[in-house]
N, C-alpha and C positions, 0 to 999 in steps of 0.2 A: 550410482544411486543419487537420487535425490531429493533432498528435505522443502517445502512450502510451506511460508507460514504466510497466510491473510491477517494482516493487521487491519489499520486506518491512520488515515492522516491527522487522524484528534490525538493519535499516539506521537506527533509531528510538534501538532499546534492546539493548545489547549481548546477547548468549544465551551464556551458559557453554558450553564444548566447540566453539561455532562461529563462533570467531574470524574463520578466513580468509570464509569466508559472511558473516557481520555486514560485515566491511570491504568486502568488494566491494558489500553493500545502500549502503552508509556513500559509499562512491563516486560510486556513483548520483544518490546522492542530493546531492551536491555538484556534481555535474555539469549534470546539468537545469535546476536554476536557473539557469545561467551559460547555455545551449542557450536557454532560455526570453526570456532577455532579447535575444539575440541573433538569435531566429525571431519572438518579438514586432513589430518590427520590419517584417515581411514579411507581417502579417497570419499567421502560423503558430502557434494556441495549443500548449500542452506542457501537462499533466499525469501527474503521479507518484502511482503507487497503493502505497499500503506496507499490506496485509493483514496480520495474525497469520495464526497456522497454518492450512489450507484443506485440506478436507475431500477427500481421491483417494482412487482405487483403485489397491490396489498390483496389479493385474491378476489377482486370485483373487475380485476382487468385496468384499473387505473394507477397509474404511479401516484406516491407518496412524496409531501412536502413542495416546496415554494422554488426552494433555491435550484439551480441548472445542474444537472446529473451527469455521470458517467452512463451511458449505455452499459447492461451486464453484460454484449456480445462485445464493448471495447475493452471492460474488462478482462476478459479472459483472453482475449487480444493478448492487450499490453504485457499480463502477466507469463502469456507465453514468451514473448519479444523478451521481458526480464531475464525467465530464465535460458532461452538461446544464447543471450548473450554474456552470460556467466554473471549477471549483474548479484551482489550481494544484497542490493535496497533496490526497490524498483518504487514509486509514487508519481502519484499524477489527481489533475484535479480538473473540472469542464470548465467552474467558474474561474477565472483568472486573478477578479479583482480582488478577494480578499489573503490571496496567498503571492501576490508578486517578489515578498519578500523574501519567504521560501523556495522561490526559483521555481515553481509548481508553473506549469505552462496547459494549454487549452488541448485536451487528452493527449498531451506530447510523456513520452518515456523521458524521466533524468533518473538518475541512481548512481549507485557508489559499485564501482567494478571493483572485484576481487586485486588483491595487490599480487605481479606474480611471483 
């Protein structure tokens, strides 16, 4: 069996103006670990996806906002690639520059593998 939870990277790294959004990502993301170790247990893996911003339609057929996106088809990519590879944290981001510090690379997979 397996558990998915979509977060976001503002769960990562705070986003000016989107406080309450950041804390609930922030939530999440404190949570699952604690679920994970607790589902572990039962043979139940958990994985957490924390994406940067992702490419939709705002329902006129145009993408929304300025900054460079994740395509939703590499989303679901990645997120597959996370959990094939039993990762417990999967995140990724299109723009580079403002997260190089976070180790976030240009739609590349990083994450936190299960310990065995």
């Amino acid at each position: 069996m397996y558990y998915l939870q979509m977060s976001s990277a503002a769960g990562k790294t705070p986003a000016p103006g989107q406080a309450v959004y950041s804390a609930s990502k922030f939530a999440l993301n404190g949570y699952f670990p604690s679920l994970r170790s607790e589902l572990n247990q039962r043979g139940i893996k958990v994985t957490v996806v924390c994406p940067g911003p992702i490419e939709t339609s705002n329902g006129t057929g145009t993408t929304s906002g300025s900054e460079k996106r994740v395509s939703s088809t590499r989303c679901a990519e990645l997120t597959v690639i996370a959990m094939t590879h039993d990762l417990e944290e999967g995140w990724w981001e299109s723009s580079s520059s403002c997260c190089r510090e976070r180790q976030y690379s240009l739609s590349l997979l990083f994450g936190k593998r299960k310990a065995s």
